[in-house]
C-alpha positions in Angstrom: -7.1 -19.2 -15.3 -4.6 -16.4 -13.8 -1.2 -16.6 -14.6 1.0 -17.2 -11.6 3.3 -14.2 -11.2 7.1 -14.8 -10.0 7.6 -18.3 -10.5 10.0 -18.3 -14.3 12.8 -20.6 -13.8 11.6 -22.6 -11.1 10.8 -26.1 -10.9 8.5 -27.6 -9.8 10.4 -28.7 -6.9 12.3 -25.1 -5.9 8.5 -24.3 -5.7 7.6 -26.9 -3.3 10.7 -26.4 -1.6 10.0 -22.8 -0.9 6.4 -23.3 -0.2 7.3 -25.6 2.7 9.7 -22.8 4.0 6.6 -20.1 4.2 6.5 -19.2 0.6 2.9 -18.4 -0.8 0.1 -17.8 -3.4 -1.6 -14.6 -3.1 -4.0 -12.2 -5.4 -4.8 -9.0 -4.6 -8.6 -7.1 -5.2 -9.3 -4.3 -7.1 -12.2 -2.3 -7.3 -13.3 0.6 -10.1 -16.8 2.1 -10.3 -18.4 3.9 -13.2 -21.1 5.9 -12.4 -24.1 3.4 -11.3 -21.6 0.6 -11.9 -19.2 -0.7 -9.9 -16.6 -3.7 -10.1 -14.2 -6.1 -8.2 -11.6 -8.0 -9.9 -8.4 -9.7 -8.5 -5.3 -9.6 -9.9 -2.8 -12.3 -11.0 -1.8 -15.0 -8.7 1.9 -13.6 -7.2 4.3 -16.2 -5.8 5.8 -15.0 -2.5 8.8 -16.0 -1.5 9.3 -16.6 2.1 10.8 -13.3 3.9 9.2 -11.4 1.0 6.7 -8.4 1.8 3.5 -7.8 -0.1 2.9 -4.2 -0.1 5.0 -3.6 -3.5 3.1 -5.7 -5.5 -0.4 -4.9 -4.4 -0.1 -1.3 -4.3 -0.5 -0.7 -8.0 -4.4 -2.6 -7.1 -4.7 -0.4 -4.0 -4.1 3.1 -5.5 -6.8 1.6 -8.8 -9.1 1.2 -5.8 -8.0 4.3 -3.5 -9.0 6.7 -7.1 -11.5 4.7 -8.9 -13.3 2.5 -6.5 -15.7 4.7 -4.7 -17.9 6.6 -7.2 -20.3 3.6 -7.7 -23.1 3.8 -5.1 -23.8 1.7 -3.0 -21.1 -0.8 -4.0 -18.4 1.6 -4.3 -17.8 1.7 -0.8 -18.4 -1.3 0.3 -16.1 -3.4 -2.3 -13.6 -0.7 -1.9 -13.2 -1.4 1.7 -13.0 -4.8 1.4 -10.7 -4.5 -1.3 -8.1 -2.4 0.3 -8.8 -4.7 3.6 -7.5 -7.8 1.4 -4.3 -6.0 -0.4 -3.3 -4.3 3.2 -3.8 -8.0 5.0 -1.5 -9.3 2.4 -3.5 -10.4 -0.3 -5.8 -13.4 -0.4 -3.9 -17.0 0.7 -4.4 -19.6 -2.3 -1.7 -21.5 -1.9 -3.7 -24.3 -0.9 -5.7 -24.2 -3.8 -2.7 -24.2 -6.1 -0.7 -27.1 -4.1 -3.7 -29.3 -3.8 -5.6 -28.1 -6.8 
């Protein structure tokens, strides 16, 4: 499983806490293509506390995808788009996974 990124030092219930004030779970894609070959990964689950933007901590996956995604055709493209689509949304929303899972 993915390590969960911002939460040292905090209890378990600081964590609830903050979740129920609009803090959340988010991983961001990645793509990188090789040729012929081309593949999405996400990152590590970040914790985001409420108030706090994510475009610091996915843009290190967005500029992997901006210079390596796209060689790969046809999936290049494709996963690259949707890749950069998920970081610039804000990441992908697990926090229900994590609270409930």
């Amino acid at each position: 499983m993915a390590e969960i990124q911002g939460i040292e030092g905090l209890s378990d219930g600081e964590i609830h806490d903050l979740v129920q004030q609009g803090a959340k779970f988010v991983y961001f894609q990645y793509t990188i293509s090789v040729l012929i070959m081309t593949f999405k990964r996400t990152s590590d689950v970040f914790f985001i506390r409420p108030g706090e933007g994510t475009l610091g901590k996915s843009l290190p996956y967005t500029m992997i995808t901006v210079f390596l995604g796209w060689w790969g055709i046809p999936w290049g493209p494709i996963y690259s788009i949707g890749s950069l689509w998920t970081n610039l949304s804000g990441g992908e929303d697990v926090t229900s996974d994590i609270v409930h899972g």
